[in-house]
N, C-alpha and C positions, 0 to 999 in steps of 0.2 A: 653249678656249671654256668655256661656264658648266654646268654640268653640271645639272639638275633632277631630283629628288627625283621618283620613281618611285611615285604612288599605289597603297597596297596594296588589292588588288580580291579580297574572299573573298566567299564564299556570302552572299547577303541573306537567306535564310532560315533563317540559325541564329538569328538573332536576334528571331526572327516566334514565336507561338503559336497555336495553334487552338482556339477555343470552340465549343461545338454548341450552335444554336438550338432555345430551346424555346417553340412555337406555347402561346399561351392555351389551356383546357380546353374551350371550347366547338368545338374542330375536333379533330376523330378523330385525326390523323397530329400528336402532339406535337415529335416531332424531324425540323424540316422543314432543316436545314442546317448549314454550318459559317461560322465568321467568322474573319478573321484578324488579329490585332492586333502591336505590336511587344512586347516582353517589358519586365517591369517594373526598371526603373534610376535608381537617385538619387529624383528629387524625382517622376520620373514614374513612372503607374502604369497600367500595360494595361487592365484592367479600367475604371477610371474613363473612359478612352477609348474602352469602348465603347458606353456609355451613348446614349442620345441618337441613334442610328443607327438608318436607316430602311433596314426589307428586303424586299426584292418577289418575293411568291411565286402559284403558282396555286394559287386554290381549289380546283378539282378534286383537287391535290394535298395540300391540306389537309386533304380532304372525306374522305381514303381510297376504298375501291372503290365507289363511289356509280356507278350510271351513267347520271345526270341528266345532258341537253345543259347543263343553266343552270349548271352549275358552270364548265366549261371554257372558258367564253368573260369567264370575273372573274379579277381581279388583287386579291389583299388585300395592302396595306402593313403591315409588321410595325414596331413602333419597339423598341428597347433599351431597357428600363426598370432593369433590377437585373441582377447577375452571382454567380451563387452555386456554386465550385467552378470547375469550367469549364464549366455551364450558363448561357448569356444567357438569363433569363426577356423575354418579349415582350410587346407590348401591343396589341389592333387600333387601328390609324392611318388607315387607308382604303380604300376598295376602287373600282375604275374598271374598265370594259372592256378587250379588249384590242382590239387594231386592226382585227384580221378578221372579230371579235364584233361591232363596228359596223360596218363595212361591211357587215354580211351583212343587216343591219337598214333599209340603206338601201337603195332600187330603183333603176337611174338610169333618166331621163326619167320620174320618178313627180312629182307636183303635191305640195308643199309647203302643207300644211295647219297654218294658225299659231291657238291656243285661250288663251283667257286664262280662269283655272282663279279 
């Protein structure tokens, strides 16, 4: 019979690196995480891949030891802007509730009140 060439299967993660994110200066807690990219080869380059990437963290956890409710219920999007060493600097991109945050906003069986501003 035909014999088939046995696909070599090693560790995926030798070939990964890790970058730590760094929050903008206006939130307390500058190293909010890590990112993981593949390592640089040939024509391609890690870093340039991580540009452009959008990361979703809690404000409260941004905010450091603050213990405001209004924090804990925001989501701020972080994007990739520059990679300097193996720090990602970041940019704010956006910021939305989180789900429990609004539900908790909402009554049921409350009357829908619509205003035009």
């Amino acid at each position: 019979g035909k014999r088939t060439a046995k696909k070599k299967i090693g560790d995926t993660m030798l070939g990964k690196e890790w970058y730590d994110l760094v929050a903008p200066a206006n939130f307390t807690t500058r190293h909010c995480g890590k990112t993981l990219v593949n390592k640089s080869k040939g024509t391609f380059s890690g870093p340039e891949n991580i540009k452009g990437r959008v990361f979703q963290h809690n404000l409260a956890d941004l905010m450091g030891k603050s213990d405001d409710d209004v924090h804990k219920c925001r989501n701020v999007t972080l994007k990739a802007e520059d990679v300097q060493g193996r720090n990602v600097l970041t940019n704010f991109h956006g910021m939305c509730l989180t789900t429990d945050g609004l539900r908790s906003l909402l009554s049921k069986w409350g009357t829908l009140i619509e205003g035009a501003v």
